[in-house]
N, C-alpha and C positions, 0 to 999 in steps of 0.2 A: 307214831308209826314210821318205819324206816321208810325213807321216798326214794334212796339211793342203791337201785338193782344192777346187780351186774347179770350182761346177758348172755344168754348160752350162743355155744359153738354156730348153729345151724341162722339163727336172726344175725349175729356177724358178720356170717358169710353172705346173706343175703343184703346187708347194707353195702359190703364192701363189692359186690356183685352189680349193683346199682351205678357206682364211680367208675367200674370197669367197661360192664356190658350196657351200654345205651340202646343197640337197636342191633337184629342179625347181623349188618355189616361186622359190629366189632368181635363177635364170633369170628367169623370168620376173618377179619385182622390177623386175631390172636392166633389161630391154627396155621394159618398157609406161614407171620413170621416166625411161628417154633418148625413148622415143614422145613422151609430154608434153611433155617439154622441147623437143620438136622443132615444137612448135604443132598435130599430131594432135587433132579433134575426134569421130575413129571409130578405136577398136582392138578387133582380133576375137584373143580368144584362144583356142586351141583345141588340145586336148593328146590324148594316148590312150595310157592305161596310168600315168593318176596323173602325167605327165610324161618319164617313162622312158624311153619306146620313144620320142617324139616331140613335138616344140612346135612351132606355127608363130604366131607373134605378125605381124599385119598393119596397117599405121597409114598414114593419108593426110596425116602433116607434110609438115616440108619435104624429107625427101630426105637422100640425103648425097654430100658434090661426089666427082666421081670422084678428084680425087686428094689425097683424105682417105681414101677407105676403107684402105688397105694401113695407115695411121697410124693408126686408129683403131683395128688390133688390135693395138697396139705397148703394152707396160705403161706405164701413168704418160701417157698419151696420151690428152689433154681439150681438149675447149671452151672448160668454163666457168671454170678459173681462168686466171691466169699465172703470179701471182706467191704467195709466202707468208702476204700480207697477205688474200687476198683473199678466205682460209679464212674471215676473220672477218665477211663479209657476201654469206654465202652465198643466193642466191634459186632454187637450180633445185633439183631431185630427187638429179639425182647430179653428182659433181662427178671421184672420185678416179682416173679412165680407168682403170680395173683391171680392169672389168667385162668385154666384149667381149675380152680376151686371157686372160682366167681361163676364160669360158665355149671358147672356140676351143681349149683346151689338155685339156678332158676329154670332147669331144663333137663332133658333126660336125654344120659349122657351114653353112650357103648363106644370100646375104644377096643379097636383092634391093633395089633399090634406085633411085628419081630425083627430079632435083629438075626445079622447073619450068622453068626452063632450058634444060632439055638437052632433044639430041632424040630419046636412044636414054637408057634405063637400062643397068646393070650388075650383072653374078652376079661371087659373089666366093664360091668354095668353101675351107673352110680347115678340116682335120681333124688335130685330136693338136698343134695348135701351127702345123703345115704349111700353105702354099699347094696347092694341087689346081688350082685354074680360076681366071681372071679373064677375063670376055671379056663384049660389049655385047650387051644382049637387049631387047626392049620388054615395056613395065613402065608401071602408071601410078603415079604420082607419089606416092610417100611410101617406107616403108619396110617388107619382110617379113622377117622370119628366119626358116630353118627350123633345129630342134635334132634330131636324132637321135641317139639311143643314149647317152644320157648318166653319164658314168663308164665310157665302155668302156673304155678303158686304162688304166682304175686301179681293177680289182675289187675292192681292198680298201674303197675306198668306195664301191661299188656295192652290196654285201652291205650293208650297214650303213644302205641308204635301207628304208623302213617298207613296207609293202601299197602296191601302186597307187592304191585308194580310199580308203589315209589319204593317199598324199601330194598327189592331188587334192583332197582336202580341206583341206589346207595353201592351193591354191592358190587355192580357193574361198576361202577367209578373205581372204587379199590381196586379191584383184580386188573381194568385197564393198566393204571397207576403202579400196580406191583409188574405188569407184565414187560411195560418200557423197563422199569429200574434191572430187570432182570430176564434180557433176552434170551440168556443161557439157557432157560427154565422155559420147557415146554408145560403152558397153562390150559387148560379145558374148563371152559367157563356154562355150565348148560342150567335152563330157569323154568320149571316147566317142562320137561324134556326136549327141550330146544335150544341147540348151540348158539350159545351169544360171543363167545369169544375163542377161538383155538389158535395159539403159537408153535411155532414150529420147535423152537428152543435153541435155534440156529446158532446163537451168539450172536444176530447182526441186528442192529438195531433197528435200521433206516425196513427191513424187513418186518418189525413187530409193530412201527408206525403206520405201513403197507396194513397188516392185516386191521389194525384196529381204526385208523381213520379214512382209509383208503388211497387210489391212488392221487387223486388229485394232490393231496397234503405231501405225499412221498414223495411225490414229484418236485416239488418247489422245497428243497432244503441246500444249507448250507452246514458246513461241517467248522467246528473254532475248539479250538484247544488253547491251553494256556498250562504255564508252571513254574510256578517259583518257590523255592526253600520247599516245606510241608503245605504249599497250597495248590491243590488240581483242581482247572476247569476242563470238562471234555464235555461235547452232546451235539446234536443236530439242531438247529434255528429253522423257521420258517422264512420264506422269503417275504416281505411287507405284503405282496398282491394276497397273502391268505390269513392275514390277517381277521382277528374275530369282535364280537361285538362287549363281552365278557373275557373275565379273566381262568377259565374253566381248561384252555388249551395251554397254561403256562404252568410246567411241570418241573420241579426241581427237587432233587435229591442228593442229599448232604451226608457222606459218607454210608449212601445205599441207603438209606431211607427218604420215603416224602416227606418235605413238609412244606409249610405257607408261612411265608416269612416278606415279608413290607420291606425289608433291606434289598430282598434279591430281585423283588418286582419293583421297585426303584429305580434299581440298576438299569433293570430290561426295559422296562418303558421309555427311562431316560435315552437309554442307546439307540433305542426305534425311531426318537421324534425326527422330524425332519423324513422318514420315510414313509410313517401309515396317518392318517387321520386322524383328529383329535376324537375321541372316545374309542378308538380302535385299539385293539392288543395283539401283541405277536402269540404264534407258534414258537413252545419252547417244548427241548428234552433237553435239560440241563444235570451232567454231575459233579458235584466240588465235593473235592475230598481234602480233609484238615485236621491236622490233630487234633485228637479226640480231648486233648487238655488242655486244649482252647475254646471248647463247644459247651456248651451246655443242652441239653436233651432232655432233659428232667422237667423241662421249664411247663409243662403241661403233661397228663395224667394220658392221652391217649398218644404224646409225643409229637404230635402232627406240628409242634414250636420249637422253634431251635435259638437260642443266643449265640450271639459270636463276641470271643472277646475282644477284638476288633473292628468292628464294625466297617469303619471306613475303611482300612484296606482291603474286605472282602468285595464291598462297591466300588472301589477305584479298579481291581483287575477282575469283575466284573462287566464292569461297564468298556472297557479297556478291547476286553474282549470280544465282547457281541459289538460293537464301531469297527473293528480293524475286520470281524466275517463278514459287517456288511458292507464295506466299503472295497473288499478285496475284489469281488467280482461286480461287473454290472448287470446292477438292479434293472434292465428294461423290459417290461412283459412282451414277451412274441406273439402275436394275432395271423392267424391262418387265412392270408387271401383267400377270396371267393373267387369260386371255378371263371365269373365271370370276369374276371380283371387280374388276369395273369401276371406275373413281371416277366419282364422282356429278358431274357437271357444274358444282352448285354450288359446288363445293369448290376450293380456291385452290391453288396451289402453295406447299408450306411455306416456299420463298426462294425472296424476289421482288429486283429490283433496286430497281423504285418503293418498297415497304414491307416492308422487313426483317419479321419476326414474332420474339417471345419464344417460346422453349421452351415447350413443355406438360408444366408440372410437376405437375399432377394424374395423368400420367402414368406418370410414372416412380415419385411417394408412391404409386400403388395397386401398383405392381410389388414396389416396395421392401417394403411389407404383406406380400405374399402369399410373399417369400422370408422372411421373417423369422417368421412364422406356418410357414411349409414345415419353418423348420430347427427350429422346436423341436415338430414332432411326430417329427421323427426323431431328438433327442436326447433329446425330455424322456420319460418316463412319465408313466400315467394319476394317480401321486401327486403329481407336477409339477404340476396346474390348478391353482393359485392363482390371487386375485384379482391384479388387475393394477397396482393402488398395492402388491402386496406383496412383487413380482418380484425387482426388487431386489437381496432382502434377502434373498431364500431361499438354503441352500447346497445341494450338491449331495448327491444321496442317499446314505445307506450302501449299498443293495443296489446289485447290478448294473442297469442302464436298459435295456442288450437281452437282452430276454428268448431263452431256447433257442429256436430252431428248431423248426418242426414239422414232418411228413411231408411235408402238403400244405397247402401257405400259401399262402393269396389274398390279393393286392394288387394293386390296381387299376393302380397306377401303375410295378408291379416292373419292366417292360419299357418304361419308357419310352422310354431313348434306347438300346435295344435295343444295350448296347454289348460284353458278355461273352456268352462260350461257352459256353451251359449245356450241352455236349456233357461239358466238361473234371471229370471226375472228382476232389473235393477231399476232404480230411478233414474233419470239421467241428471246426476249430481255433475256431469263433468264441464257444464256450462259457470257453476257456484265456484273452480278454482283455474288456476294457470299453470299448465304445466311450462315448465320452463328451461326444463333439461336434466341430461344424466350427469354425473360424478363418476369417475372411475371408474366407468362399465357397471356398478354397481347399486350407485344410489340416486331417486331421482327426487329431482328439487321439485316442489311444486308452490305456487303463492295461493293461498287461501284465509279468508277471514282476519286479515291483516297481521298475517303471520308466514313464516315462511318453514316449511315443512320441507326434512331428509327422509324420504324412504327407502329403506334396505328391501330392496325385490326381493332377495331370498327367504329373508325373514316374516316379509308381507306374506309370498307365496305359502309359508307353511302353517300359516295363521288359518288365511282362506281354506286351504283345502285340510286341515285340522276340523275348523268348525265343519265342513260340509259331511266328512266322514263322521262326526260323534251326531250330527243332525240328520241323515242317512239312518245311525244304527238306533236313535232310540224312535224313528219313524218306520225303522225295520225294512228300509228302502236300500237297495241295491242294485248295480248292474255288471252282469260280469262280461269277458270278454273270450272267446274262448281262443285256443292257441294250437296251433299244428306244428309239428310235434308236439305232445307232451313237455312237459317238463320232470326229469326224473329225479327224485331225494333220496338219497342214500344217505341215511339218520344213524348215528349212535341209537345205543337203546333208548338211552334218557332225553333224548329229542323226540325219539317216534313216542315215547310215555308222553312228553307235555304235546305234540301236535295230538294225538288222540284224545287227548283227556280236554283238549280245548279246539276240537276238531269245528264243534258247533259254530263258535265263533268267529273264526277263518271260513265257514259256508254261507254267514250272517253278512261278511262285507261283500262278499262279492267270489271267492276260492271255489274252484273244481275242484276236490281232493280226492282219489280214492286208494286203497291198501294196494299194493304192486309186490306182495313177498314179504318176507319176515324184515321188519326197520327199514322198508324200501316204499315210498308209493309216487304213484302218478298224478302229476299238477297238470289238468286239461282247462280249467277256466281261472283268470284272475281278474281284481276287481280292472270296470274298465279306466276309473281316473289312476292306477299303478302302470297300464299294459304297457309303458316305452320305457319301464324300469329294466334293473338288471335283475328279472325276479327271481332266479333262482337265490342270487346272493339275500335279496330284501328277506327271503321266508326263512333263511337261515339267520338274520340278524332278529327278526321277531322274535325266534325260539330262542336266543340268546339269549336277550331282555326278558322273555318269559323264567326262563333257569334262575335268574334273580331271585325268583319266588318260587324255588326250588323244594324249601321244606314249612312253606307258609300258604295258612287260608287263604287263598286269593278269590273273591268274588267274579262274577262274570265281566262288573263294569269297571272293575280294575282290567280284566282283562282284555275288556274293548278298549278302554284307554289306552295302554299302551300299544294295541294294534293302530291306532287311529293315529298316537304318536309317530309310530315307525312311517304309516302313511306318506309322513312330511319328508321323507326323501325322495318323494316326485317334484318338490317344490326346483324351481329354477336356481341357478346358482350365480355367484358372482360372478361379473367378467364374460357372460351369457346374452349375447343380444338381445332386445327386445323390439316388436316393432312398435308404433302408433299406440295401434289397435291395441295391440298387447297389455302393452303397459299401462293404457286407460281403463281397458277392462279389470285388470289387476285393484286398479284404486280406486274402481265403481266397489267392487265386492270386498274390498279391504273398508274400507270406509262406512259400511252399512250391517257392519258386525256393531256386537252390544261391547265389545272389547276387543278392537284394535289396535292397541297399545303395547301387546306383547305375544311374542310368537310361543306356542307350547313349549318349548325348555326357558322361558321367562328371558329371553332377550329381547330389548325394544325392539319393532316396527318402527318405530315414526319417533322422528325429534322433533322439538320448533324451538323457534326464536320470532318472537313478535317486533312487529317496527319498531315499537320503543324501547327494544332492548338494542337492536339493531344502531337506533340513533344514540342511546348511551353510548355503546363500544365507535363511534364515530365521533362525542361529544357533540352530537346536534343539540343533545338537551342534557342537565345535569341530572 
């Protein structure tokens, strides 16, 4: 029996429909980049049910001639090439006609359509591969399509598209994406009968960043261009203060398309360090334009990949480029005096353009004093006061330096930075070691059990209050804190989708949240060991972290986790004073954890070295 079938036109199409069309987003891809291509200076997208149940994309190009469209849903049936060569100097969006007979093979298709030419337009209905209607309608001049039911005859991959409001959220990402690379192009973005996105088509970019991120982000940009021989760089940067917690805001496009490319986020990161934090990412609207027979485009099937035949020269100017935008102007964030504490009139601004100023180093020597004076009343005792030519020289005491604990101890400064729970019930371990002092502002030495222990405060700090927020949620135990004003969010779409869809969990630790407007809501309670954070920033770097698991199952206790993680940015930092108190309390509760040893991103807490390793590295013993 023959086992070897060849398969008809309509299963073809359907396979090759599958390589194309993954989810409504790439519908819609494929329409709005044949729109442009088409000369379209207005397209209105507008979906309902995440893409699912319906698209209708509408563009006022040129049209398309009537006795093209039956070809144009034929496979392998394009414009813009001819020949094989032509692959290699590629200028439009799409090129490989596969689109329009991939989408016609899993969804039901009506496509209006004129050019200016003609005197009537044309409906062209084609469902499952099939013709339905062809017949002349009036129409004004450009092109609509409508999609319905996408995936209907092939429920295997229907099951397998995500929620409505993610796969909306897909599409919202494109259309942002398409709407930077092309501010020329007035976009209408509506989900549900509701405006997610509208561009004015202005031509100005720093204005299309305005409508889609808002103003905060508009406001902190820098402008950098670059050009040598056949290679342009031009776009807008973020200034480091806006920086984000993911790679989600770094946007690049290589001869007018997007794409994700490791060479160019390379580049940008490298050029940032030294100004944002270590896990932090810039704001980018990046455009490099290169010959097209140096590029490769082809290198992935939805194009979102690009090769360069040079690699290194595209990261050296580059990187070239974003160092010389952000070294051009100074980087120093301006803060808005409070009505209560005016400046004086006569006083100058510290950087001027006319007359630079020097530092005030009288400043920072009485700072430096007073910490230095700080740490040795918390490590020395009252047998410590020696004179000060004898300092030196003096060694460290035999007795213990902190003394026991009393009932009821008064310090003036115990609560300073009000940073532990004096709720949390401890042992009094702090008679079992010797504190002995700090290192660098940062780490403190202690002698216990014939060893001698480094502690990282910062790392201690995010350990403790790690455990006490995942101990907290699975006791279901919370306290919030409420806050006057409000706190307002103003969300992309795909922010306000994962705060909603993980609303429970942010009400779970401790969050006042409620809906304030479409992508907008009001933060009235946060948890109370968060409230002396910068919370607006922490709930936007949550939702960061969360976008990670953008198109993945994520359980609730995933979800708590990395809430609980984020937490750890209330911990203290290096270089942070501590008092007495402080710091003892820190290493009551650091110490009576079941794992102390490592802070939630797996960096040690605590090192030792015991006496006799001590006395090796001395040769006391072999």
């Amino acid at each position: 029996m023959k086992k070897i079938q060849t398969l008809d036109s309509v299963t073809i199409d359907k396979i090759a429909a599958g390589e194309v069309i993954e989810r409504p987003a790439s519908i819609v891809k494929e329409l709005t980049e044949n729109a442009i291509d088409a000369g379209a200076t207005s397209i209105n997208i507008e979906i309902v049910d995440g893409g699912i149940t319906s698209i209708r994309i509408s563009d006022n190009g040129e049209g398309i001639e009537k006795e093209d469209i039956r070809d144009a849903f034929l496979r392998h049936s394009t414009s813009k090439i001819k020949s094989a060569k032509d692959l290699f100097s590629i200028h439009t969006l799409g090129f490989r006609g596969e689109a329009l007979s991939s989408i016609a093979a899993i969804s039901m298709v009506e496509l209006r359509t004129k050019t200016k030419d003609s005197d009537f337009g044309i409906s062209y209905q084609i469902e499952g591969g099939k013709e339905k209607d062809f017949r002349e309608i009036g129409t004004p001049i450009g092109t609509t399509f409508l999609i319905q039911q996408v995936f209907y005859n092939t429920p295997a991959r229907r099951k397998f598209l995500k929620s409505p409001i993610t796969e909306a959220g897909h599409i919202n990402d494109y259309v942002t994406r398409l709407s930077l690379s092309h501010p020329e192009i007035s976009f209408h973005f509506i989900s549900n009968g509701q405006t997610k996105l509208h561009t004015s088509g202005s031509g100005k970019l720093k204005e299309v960043i305005f409508q889609v991120y808002g103003r905060e982000i508009a406001s902190e940009l820098l402008e950098v261009s670059f050009k040598e021989e056949d290679l342009t760089i031009k776009g807008l940067i973020g200034k480091p203060i806006i920086s984000r917690g993911n790679r989600s805001y770094e946007n690049f496009y290589v001869n007018g398309r997007y794409v994700k490319s490791q060479i160019l986020s390379k580049a940008t990161e490298d050029a940032y360090k030294g100004y944002t934090m270590q896990h932090r990412y810039p704001f980018v609207v990046l455009f490099l334009n290169e010959n097209p027979e140096k590029l490769d485009v082809n290198v992935h099937p939805t194009k979102m990949e690009v090769r360069f035949l040079n690699t290194q020269r595209v990261y050296n100017a580059l990187y070239e480029t974003l160092s010389e935008g952000l070294q051009e102007k100074p980087l120093i964030p301006s803060v808005t005096l409070e009505e209560s504490a005016p400046v004086p009139e006569k006083e100058t601004p510290l950087l001027t353009k006319e007359e630079p100023q020097k530092p005030n180093l009288t400043f920072f020597m009485e700072e430096m004093k007073k910490r230095v004076a700080s740490f040795h009343e918390v490590s020395r005792g009252p047998q410590d006061q020696v004179k000060e030519e004898k300092k030196p020289y003096i060694l460290p005491p035999k007795e213990p330096i902190i003394e026991p604990k009393k009932e009821q101890e008064t310090t003036e400064d115990a609560t300073q930075l009000n940073l532990f729970d004096e709720e949390i019930i401890v042992r009094d371990i702090a008679k079992e070691y010797r504190l002995i002092g700090q290192l660098f502002e940062t780490y403190w030495l202690i002698e216990y059990n014939k060893s001698l222990y480094i502690i990282d405060q910062h790392a201690a700090h995010e350990k403790v209050l790690y455990e006490k927020m995942i101990k907290d949620l699975k006791n279901k135990q919370h306290s919030s804190q409420m806050i006057s004003p409000p706190i307002v969010l103003e969300l992309t779409m795909n922010e306000a989708r994962l705060l909603k869809e993980h609303l429970a969990v942010f009400t779970k630790i401790g969050y006042e949240i409620n809906e304030f407007g479409e992508d907008t809501f009001s933060v009235s309670g946060v948890p109370a060991n968060l409230y002396n954070l910068a919370k607006k920033e922490l709930l936007i770097d949550m939702l960061d972290h969360l976008s990670e698991e953008f198109d993945k199952k994520v359980n609730e206790s995933i979800i708590e986790e990395k809430i609980a993680s984020m937490s750890c940015k209330a911990a203290v930092k290096g270089n942070m004073h501590l008092t007495k108190d402080e710091v003892t309390h820190l290493i009551d509760q650091l110490l009576q954890l079941e794992n102390p040893y490592h802070c939630p991103h797996g960096r040690p807490t605590i090192i030792a070295m015991t006496k006799k390793e001590l006395e090796k590295k001395f040769k006391r013993i072999v």
